[in-house]
C-alpha positions in Angstrom: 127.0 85.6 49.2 123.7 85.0 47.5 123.7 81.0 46.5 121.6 79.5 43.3 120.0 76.6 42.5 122.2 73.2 41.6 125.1 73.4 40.0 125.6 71.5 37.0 129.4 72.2 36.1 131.4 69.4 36.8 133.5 69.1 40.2 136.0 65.7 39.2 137.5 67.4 36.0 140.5 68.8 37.1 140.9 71.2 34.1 138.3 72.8 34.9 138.0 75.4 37.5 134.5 74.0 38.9 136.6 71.2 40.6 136.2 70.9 43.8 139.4 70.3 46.1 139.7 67.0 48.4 139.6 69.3 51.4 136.2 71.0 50.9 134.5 67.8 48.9 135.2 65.5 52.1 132.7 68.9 54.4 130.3 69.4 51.5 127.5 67.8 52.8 128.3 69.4 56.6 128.6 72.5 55.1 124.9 72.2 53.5 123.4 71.1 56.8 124.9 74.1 58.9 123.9 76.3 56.1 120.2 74.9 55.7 120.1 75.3 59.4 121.8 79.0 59.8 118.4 79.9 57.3 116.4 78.3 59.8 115.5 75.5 57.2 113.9 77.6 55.0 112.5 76.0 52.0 114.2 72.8 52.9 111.6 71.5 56.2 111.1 68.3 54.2 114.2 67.4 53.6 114.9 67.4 57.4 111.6 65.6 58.2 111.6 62.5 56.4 108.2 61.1 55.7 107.0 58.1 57.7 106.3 54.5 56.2 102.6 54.5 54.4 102.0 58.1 55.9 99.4 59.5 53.4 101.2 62.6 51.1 98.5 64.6 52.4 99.3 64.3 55.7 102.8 64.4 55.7 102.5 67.8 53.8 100.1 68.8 56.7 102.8 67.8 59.4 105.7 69.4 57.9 104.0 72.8 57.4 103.1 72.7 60.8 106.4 71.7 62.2 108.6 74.5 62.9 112.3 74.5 63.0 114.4 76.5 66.4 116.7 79.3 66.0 119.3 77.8 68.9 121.9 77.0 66.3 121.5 80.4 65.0 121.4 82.5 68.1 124.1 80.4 69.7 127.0 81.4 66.4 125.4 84.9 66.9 125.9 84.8 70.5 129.7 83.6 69.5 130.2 86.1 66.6 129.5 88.8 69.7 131.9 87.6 72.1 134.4 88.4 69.2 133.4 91.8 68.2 134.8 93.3 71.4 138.1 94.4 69.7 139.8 98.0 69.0 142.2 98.8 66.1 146.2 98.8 67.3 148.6 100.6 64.7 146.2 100.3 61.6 147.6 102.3 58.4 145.9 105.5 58.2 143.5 104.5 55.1 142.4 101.6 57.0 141.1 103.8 59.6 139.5 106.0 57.7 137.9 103.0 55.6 136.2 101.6 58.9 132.9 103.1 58.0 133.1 101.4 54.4 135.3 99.3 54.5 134.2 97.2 51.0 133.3 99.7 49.3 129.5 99.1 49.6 128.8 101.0 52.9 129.9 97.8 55.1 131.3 99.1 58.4 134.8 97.2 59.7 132.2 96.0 62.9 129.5 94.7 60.3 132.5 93.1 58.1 134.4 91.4 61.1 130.9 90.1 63.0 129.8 88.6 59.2 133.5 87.0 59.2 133.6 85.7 62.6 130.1 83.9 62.1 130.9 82.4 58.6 133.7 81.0 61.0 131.9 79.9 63.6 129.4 78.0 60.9 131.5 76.7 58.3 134.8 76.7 60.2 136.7 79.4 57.9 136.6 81.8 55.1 138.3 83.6 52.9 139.2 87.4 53.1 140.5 89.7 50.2 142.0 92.8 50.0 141.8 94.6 46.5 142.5 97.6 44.5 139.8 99.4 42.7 141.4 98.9 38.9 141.2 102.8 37.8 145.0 103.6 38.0 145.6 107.5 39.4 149.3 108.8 39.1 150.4 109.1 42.7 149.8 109.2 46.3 148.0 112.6 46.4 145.8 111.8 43.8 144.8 108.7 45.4 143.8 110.2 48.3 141.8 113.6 46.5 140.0 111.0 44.5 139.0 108.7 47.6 140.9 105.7 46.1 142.4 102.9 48.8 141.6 99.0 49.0 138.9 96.9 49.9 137.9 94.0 51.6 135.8 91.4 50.8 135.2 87.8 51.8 133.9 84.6 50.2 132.4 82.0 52.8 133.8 78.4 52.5 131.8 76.4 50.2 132.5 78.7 47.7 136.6 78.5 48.0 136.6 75.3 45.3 140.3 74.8 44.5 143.3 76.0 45.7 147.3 75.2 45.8 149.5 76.6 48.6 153.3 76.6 49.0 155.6 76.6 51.8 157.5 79.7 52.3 159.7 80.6 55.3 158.0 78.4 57.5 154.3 79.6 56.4 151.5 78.1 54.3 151.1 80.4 51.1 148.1 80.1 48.5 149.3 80.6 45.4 146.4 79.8 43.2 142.7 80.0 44.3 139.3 79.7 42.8 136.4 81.6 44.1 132.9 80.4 42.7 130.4 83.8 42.3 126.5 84.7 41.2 126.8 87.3 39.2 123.3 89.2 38.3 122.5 88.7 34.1 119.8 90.0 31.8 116.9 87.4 31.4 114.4 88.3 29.0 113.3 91.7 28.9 113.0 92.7 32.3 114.4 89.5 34.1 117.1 88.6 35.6 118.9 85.8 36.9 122.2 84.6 38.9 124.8 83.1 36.8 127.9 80.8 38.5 131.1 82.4 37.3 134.5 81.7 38.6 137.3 84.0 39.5 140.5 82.3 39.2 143.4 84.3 41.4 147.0 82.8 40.2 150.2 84.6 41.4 149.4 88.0 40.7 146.8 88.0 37.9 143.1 87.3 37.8 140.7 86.0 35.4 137.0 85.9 36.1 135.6 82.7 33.7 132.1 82.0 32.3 131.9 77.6 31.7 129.9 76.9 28.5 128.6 73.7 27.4 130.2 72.3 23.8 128.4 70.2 21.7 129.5 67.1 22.5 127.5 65.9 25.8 129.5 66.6 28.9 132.2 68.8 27.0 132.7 72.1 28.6 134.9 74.9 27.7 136.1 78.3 29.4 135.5 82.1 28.6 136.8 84.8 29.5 134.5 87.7 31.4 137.0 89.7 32.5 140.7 89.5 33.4 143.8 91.5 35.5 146.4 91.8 37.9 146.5 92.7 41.5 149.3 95.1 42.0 151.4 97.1 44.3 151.7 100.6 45.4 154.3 100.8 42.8 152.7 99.6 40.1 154.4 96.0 40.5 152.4 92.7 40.1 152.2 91.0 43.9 153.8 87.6 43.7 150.6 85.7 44.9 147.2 86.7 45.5 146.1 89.0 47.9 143.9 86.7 50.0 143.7 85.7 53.6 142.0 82.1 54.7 140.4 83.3 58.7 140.9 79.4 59.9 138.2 78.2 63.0 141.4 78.2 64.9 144.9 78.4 64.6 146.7 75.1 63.2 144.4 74.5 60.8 145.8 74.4 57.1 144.4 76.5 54.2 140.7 75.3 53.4 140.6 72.7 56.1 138.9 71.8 59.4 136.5 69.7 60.6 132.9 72.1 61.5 133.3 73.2 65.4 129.6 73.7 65.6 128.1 70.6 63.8 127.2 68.8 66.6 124.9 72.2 67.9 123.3 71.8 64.1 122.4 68.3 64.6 121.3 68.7 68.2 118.8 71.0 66.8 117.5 69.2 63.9 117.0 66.6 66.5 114.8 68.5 68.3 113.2 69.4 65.0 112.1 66.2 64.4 110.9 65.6 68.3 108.9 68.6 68.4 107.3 67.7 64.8 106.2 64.3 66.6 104.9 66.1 69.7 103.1 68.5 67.8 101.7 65.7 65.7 100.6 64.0 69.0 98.9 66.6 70.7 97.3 68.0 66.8 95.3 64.1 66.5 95.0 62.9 70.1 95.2 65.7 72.9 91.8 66.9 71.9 88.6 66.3 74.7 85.9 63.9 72.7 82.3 64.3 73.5 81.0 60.3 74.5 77.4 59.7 75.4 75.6 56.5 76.3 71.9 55.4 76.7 70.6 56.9 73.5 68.1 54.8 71.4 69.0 55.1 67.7 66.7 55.5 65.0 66.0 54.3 61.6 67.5 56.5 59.0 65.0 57.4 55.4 67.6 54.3 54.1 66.3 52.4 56.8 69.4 52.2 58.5 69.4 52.0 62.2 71.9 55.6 63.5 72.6 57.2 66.8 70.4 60.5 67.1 72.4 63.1 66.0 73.8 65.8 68.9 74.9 69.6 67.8 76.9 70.7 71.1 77.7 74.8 71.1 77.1 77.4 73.7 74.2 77.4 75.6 73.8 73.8 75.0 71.1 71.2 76.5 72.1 67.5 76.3 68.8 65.7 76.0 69.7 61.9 77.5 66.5 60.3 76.6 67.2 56.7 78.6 67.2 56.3 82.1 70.3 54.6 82.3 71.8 57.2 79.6 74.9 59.7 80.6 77.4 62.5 78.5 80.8 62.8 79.8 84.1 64.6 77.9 87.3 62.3 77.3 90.6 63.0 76.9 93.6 60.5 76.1 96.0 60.2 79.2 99.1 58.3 77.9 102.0 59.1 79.5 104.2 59.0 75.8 103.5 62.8 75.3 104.9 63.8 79.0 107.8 61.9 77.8 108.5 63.3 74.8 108.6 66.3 76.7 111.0 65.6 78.7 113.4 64.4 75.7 112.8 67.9 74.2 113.7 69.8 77.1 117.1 67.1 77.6 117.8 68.3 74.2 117.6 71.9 74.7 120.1 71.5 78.3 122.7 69.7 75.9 122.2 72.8 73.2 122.5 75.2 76.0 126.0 73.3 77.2 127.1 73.9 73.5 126.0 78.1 73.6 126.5 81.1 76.1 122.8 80.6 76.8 124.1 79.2 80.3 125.3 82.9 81.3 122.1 84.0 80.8 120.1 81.5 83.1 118.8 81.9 86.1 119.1 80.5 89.6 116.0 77.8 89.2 119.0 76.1 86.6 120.7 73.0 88.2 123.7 73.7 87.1 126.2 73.3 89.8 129.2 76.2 90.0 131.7 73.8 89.2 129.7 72.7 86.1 129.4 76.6 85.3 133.1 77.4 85.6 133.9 74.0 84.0 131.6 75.2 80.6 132.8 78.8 81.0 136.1 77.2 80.9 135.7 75.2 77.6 133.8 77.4 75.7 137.1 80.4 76.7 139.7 78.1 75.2 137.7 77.6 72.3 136.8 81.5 71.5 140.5 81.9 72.6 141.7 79.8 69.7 139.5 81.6 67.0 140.0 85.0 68.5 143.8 84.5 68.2 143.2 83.1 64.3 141.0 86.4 63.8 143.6 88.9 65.3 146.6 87.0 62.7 144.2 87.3 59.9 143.7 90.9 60.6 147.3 91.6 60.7 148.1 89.5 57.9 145.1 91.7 56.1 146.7 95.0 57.0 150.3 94.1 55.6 148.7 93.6 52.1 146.2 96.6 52.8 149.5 98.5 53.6 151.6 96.9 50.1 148.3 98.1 48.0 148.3 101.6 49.3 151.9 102.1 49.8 151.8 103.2 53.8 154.5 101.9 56.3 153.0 100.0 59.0 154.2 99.7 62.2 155.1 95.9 63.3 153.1 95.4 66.1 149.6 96.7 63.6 146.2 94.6 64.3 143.5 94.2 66.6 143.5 93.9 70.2 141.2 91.6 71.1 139.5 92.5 74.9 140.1 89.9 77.4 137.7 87.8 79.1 135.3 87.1 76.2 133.3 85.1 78.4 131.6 87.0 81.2 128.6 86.5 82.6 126.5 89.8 82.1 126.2 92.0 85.1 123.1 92.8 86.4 121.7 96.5 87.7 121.2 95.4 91.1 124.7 93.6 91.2 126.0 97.3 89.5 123.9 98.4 92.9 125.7 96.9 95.1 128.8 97.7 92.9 127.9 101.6 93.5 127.4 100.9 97.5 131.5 99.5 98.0 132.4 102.3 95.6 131.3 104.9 98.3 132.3 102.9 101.0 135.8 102.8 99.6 135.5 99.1 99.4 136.0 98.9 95.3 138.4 101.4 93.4 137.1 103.5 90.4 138.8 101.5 88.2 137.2 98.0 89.6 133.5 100.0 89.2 133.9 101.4 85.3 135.1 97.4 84.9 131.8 95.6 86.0 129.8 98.5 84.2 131.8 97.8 81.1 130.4 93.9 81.5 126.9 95.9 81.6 127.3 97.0 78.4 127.0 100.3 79.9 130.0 101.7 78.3 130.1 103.5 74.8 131.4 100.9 72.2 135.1 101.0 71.1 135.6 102.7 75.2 137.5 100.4 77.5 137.6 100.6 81.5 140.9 102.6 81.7 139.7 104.7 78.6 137.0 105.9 80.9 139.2 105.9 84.1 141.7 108.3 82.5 138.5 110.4 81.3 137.5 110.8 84.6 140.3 111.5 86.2 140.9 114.3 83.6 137.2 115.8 83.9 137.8 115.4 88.3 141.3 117.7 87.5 139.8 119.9 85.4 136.7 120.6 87.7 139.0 120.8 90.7 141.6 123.6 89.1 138.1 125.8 88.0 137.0 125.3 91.6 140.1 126.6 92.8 140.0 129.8 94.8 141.7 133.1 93.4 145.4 133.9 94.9 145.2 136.8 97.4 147.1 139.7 97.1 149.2 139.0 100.0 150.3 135.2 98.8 153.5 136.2 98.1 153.7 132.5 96.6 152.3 134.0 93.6 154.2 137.0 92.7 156.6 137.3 89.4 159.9 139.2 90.5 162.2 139.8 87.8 165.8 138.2 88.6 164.5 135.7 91.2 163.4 136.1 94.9 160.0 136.2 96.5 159.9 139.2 98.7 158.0 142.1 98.8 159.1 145.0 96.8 159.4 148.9 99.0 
């Protein structure tokens, strides 16, 4: 997902396939800002940081090397992405499972995959996912599975999803053509390299990746072919439209579309940006102690000029004050504009935490009232809900072309099942204490216990609470039935009589 410099294809020529759709032209410049601030500004400070009216080059480059940029927005998608990785695999066809530990082909885990998804998601408000067939044709089945062949999944992140057209069928929103801007490594010189925009361009079931090369009349462009196929079925039969799936921000939301869910935690951050650049500014010129003496005679200079005797302070010092009247004293600025500032910082970073799950994590000296705490842990639910239930129909929708490509049956209720209560606030060890103390008092059942420890994170991952309940209660049988004393030889219980009855035998 590795982005170049400026592109200079053109995006308004419809014949083309650099143009950019309606959809993604009217969220370009959003998506730049999130992206810019996702990479924590990098390389782009100034362009955030705007430079004052007269302020000397010089200094400006001074101030915005020493301003630096929070990682809120950053942490806060993380801290989104995982909420959503708490999932397990219902019903997946058997390659999938297998393919969790590689899962594109380039030693991505399904766990990696999904958490990269869910925060393109949370930033950009969708991607695209893609489910493909390696193109080296084996004969059947069996030889697909000896020679370790079965699809893969990729993804492209928003801004590079340029065009696309979709059709209505049975009620659902299809894409039937879709172009997919990618870097692609070329020789440059004779050990360089350098990344070159190409263009895949999906269409029913055929593919073309195109190369866009300048004619020579100024502004003429024409296409060439890199490399071309077809996306087909287990059979061998081109799919009717391409295998892609668009993960939306939430359910609703059409193919490519959607306002940016975050953007207002981006801009709350580059708002503190700037703020803490100014502070910083302040306290770099003025917040410094200044030496000030009075009383000394000055002397004439070999230009003649009249000058203050000169005065080297360092450790060990002796301030000579050679007039009666004469005194040395340190000075320090004490306006009340850099307490101020401060406290617009720290408003900013209450309205950033009201926007993350940093609110779970505070403690009690927050004055957050417990309405205002189930209120937030009430909005931010419903709005994980809504992209949780867009990831687990993406998924499925994934798995039904994973499942056409490698020719498996799968099961109608295949997917993930997304774990409830994706907001919790973490538990604590002393809380799990105390959790331990109504456990042996028979105040809390097993079941209630492996729960709260599950919240702990003290669980392996992929185990649920009743996974570990049932495990349990097996290991508790089993440890009771080797504990079990040896029949006597008078428990008649125990005896095998051929042709029924228990008794003894003269």
């Amino acid at each position: 997902m590795a982005q170049a410099g400026k592109i200079s294809h053109p995006t308004d020529d419809p014949s083309l396939p650099s143009f950019v759709h309606p959809g993604l032209e009217e969220v370009a410049a959003d998506l730049e800002m999130v992206r810019d601030c996702w990479d924590l500004l990098r390389g782009v400070k100034a362009k955030y940081l705007p430079q004052e009216q007269k302020e000397p080059q010089r200094a400006y480059k001074g101030r915005v090397m020493r301003s630096k940029y929070p990682s809120f927005y950053r942490d806060g998608i993380i801290g989104f992405a995982g909420a959503l990785s708490r999932w397990s695999l219902r019903s997946a066809p058997l390659s999938f499972e297998e393919a969790q530990d590689n899962i594109d082909g380039q030693g991505t885990s399904l766990k990696a995959f999904t958490l990269q998804a869910d925060a393109l998601v949370l930033r950009d408000q969708g991607c695209l996912l893609m489910v493909d067939m390696p193109k080296d044709a084996v004969d059947n089945r069996g030889d697909e599975r000896l020679m370790g062949r079965r699809p893969l999944l990729t993804m492209a992140e928003r801004s590079a999803v340029l065009n696309w057209q979709t059709e209505t069928i049975a009620g659902r929103e299809v894409p039937i053509a879709v172009t997919v801007r990618e870097f692609h490594e070329v020789k440059n010189g004779r050990y360089g390299v350098k990344l070159e925009p190409l263009y895949r361009v999906m269409t029913g079931g055929t593919w073309q990746l195109l190369r866009l090369v300048e004619g020579k009349g100024r502004g003429s462009w024409r296409e060439e072919v890199v490399e071309e196929g077809e996306f087909l079925g287990a059979g061998g039969e081109p799919l009717k439209a391409p295998p892609v799936i668009w993960y939306p921000g939430a359910i609703g939301q059409g193919f490519g579309r959607g306002l940016l869910m975050l953007q207002n935690l981006a801009e709350l951050s580059l708002a503190w940006y700037r703020k803490d650049s100014d502070q910083e500014e302040l306290l770099h010129k003025c917040a410094l102690p200044v030496g000030v003496r009075k009383g000394v005679p000055a002397v004439t200079g070999p230009d003649g000029q009249m000058r203050s005797m000169p005065l080297e302070i360092g450790p060990n010092s002796i301030v000579d004050i050679p007039n009666a009247d004469g005194d040395f004293d340190w000075k320090e600025i004490s306006g009340s504009s850099l307490s101020l500032r401060q406290q617009s910082l720290e408003h900013l970073e209450g309205l950033m935490d009201r926007q993350t799950l940093a609110f779970l994590l505070s403690n009690a000296t927050t004055d957050r009232t417990a309405t205002e705490a189930v209120l937030a842990s009430a909005q931010l639910t419903a709005s994980l809900a809504g992209v949780a239930e867009a990831k687990a129909s993406a998924m499925q929708s994934v798995m039904v072309l994973w499942a056409e490509m490698s020719g498996e049956e799968l099961p109608p209720d295949a997917g993930l099942e997304m774990e409830k209560g994706l907001v919790e606030k973490p538990i604590d060890i002393d809380t799990l204490r105390e959790v331990r103390e109504w456990y042996n008092a028979t105040l809390a059942t097993r079941k209630t216990a492996v729960s709260l420890m599950a919240r702990a994170g003290l669980l392996p991952q992929g185990m649920t609470a009743d996974d570990e309940v049932e495990t349990l209660d097996k290991e508790q049988k089993d440890l009771e039935e080797a504990n079990a004393p040896l029949p006597g030889l008078n428990d008649e219980s125990t005896w095998d009589v051929p042709g029924g009855g228990g008794g003894a035998q003269s």
